[in-house]
MOPAC internal coordinates of N, CA, C and O (Angstrom, degrees):
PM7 1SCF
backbone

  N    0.0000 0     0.00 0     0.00 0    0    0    0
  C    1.4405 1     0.00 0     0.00 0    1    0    0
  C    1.5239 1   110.44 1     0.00 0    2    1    0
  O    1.2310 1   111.99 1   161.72 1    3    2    1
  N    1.2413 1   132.72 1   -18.28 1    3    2    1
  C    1.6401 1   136.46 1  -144.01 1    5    3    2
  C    1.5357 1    71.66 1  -131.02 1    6    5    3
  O    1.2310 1   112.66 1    96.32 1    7    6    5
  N    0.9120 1   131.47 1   -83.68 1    7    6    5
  C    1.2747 1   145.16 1  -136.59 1    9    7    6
  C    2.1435 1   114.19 1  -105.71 1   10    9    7
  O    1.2310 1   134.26 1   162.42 1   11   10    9
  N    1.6778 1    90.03 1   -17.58 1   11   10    9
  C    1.8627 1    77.28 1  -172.95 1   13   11   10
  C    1.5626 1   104.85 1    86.14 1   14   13   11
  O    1.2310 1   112.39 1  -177.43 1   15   14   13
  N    1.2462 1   131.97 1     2.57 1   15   14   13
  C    1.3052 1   110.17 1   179.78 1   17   15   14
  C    1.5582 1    99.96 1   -80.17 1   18   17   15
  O    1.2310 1   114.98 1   118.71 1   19   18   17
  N    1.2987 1   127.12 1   -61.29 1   19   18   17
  C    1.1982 1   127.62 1  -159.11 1   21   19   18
  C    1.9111 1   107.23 1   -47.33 1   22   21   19
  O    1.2310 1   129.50 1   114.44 1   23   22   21
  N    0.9559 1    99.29 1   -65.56 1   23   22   21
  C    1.5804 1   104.65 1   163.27 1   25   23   22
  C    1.5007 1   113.88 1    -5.14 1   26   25   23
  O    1.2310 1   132.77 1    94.69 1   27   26   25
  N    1.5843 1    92.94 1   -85.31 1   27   26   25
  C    1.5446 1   121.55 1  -178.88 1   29   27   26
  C    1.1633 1   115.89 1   -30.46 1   30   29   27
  O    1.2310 1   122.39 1   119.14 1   31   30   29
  N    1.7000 1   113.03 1   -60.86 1   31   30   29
  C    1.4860 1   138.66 1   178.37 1   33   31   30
  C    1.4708 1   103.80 1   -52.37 1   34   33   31
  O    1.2310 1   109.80 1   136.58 1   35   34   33
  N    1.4293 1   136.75 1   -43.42 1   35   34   33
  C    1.3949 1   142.76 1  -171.22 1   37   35   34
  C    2.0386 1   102.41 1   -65.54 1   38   37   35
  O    1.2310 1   132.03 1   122.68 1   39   38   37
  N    1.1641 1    94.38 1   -57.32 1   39   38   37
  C    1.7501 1    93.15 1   173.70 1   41   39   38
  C    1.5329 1   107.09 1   -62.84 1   42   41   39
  O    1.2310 1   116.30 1   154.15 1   43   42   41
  N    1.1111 1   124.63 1   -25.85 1   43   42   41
  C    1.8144 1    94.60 1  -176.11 1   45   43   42
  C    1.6691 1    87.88 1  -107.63 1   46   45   43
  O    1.2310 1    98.52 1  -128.89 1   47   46   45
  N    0.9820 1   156.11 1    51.11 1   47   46   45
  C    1.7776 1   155.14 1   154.88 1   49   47   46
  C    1.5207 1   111.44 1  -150.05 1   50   49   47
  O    1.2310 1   116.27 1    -4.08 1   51   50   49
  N    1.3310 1   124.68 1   175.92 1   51   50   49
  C    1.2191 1   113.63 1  -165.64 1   53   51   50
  C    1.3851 1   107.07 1  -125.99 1   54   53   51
  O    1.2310 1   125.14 1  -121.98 1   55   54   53
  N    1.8678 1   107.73 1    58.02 1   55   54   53
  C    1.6067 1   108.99 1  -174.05 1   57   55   54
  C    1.7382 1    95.89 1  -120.36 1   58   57   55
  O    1.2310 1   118.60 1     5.42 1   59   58   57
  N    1.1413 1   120.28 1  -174.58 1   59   58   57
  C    1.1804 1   126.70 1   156.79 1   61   59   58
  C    1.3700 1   123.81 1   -78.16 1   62   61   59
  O    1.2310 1   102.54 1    24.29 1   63   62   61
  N    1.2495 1   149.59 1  -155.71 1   63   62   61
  C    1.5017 1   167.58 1  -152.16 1   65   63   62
  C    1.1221 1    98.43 1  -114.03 1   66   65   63
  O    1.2310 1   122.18 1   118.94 1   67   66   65
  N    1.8139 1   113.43 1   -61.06 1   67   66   65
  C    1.7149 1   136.72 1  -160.90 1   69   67   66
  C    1.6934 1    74.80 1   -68.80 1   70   69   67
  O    1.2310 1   126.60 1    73.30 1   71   70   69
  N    0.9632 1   104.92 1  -106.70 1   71   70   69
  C    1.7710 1   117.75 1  -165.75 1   73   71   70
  C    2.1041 1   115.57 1    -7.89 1   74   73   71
  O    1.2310 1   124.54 1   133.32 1   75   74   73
  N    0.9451 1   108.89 1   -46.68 1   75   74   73
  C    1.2753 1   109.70 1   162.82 1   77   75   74
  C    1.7911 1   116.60 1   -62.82 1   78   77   75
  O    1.2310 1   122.57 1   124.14 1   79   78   77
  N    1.3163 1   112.68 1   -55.86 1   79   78   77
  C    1.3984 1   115.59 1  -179.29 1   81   79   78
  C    1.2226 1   119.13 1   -36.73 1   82   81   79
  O    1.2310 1   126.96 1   130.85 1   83   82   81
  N    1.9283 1   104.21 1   -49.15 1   83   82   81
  C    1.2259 1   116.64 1  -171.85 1   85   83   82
  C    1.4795 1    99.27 1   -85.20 1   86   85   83
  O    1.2310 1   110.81 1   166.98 1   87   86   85
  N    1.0441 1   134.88 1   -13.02 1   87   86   85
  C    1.6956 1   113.45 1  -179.23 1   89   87   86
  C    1.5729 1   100.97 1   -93.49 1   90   89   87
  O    1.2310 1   105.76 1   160.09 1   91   90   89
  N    1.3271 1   144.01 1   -19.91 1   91   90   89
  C    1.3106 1   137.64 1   163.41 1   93   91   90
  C    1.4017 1   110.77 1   -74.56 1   94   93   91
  O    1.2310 1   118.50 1   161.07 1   95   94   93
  N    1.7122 1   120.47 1   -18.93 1   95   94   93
  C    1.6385 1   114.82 1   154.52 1   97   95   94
  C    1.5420 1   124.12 1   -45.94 1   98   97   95
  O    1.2310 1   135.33 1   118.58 1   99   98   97
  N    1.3612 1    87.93 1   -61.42 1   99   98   97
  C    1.5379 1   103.18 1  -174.49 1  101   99   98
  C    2.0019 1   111.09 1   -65.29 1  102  101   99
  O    1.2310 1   132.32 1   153.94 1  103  102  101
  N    1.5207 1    93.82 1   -26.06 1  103  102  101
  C    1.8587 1    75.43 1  -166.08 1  105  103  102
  C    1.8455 1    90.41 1   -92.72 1  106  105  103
  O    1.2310 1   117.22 1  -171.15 1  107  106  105
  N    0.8492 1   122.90 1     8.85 1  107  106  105
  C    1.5224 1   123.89 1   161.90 1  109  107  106
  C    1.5177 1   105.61 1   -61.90 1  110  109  107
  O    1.2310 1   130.56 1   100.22 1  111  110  109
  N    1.3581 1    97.24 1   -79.78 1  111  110  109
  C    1.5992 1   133.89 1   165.02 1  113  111  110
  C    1.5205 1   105.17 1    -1.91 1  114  113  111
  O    1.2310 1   122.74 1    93.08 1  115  114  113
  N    0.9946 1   112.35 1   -86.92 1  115  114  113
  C    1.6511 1   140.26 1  -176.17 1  117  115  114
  C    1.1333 1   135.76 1   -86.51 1  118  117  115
  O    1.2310 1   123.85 1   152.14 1  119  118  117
  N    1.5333 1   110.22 1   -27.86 1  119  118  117
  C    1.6213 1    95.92 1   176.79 1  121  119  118
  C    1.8932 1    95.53 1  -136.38 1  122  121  119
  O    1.2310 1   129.19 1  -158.04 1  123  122  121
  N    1.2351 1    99.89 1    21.96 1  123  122  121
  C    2.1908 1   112.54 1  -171.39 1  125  123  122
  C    1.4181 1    91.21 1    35.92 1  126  125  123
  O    1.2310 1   104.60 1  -157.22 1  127  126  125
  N    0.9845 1   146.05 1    22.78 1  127  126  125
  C    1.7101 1   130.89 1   157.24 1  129  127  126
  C    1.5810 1   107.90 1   -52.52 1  130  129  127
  O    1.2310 1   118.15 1   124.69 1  131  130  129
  N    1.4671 1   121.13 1   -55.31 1  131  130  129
  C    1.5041 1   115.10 1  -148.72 1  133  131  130
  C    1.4301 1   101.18 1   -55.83 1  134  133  131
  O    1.2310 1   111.00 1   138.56 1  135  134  133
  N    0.9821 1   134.54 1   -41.44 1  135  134  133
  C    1.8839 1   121.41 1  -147.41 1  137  135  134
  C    1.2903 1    77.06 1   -64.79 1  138  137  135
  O    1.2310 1   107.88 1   109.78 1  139  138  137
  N    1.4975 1   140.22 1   -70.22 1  139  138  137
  C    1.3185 1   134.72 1  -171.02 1  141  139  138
  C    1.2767 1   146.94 1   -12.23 1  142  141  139
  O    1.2310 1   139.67 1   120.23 1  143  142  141
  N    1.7329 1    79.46 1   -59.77 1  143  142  141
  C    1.5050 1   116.52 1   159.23 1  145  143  142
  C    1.3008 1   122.90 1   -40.90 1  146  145  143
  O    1.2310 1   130.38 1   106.98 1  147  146  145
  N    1.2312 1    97.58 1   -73.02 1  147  146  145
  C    1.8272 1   126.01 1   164.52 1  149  147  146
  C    1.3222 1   101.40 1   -14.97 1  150  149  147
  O    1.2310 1   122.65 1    87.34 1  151  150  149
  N    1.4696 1   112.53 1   -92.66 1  151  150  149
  C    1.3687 1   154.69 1  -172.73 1  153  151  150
  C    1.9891 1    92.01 1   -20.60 1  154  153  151
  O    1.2310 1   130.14 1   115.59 1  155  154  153
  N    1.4106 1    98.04 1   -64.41 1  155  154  153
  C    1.6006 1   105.75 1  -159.50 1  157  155  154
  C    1.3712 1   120.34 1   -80.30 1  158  157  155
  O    1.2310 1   125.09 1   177.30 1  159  158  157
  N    1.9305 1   107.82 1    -2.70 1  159  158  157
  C    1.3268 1   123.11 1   175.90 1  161  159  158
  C    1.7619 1   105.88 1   -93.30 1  162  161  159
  O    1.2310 1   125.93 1   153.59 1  163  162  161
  N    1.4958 1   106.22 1   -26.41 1  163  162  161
  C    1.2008 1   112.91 1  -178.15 1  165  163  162
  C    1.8678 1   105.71 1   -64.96 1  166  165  163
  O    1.2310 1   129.74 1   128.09 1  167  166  165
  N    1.3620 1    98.83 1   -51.91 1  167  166  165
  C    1.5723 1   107.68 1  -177.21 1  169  167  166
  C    2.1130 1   115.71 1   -61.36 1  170  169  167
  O    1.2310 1   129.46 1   152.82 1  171  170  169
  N    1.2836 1    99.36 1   -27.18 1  171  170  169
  C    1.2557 1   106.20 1   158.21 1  173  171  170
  C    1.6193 1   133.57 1   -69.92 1  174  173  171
  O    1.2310 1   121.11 1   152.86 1  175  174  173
  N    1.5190 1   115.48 1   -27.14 1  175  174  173
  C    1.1486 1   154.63 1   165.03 1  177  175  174
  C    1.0000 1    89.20 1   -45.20 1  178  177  175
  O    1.2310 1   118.27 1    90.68 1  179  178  177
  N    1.8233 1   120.89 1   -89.32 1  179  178  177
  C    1.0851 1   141.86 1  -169.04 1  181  179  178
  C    1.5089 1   128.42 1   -55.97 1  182  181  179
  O    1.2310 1   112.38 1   157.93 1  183  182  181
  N    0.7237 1   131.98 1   -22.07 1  183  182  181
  C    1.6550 1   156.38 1  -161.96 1  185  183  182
  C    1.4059 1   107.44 1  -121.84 1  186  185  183
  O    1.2310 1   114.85 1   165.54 1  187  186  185
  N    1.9690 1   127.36 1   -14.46 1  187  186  185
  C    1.3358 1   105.56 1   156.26 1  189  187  186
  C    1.3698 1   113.53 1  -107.12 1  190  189  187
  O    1.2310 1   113.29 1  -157.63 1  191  190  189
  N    1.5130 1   130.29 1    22.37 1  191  190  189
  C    1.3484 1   102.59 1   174.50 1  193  191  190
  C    1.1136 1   101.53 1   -90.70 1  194  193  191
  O    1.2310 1   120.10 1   180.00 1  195  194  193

């Protein structure tokens, strides 16, 4: 949403938009991984076009 990752992430896996959003909710949530996560999918994002 901020950044286009989740989006991005939906075309190369076989989840929805919602379904990603909510699983980087939850791993925020519970284990603070997601922003991380986020962060290092964004730079992958960025670095393969």
């Amino acid at each position: 949403m901020i950044l286009g990752v989740c989006e991005w992430l939906s075309t190369r896996v076989n989840f929805t938009v919602k379904e990603i959003r909510i699983f980087f909710v939850l791993l925020a949530i519970f284990a603070g991984f997601g922003i991380g996560a986020y962060l290092i999918l964004w730079l992958v994002k960025v670095l393969s076009n």
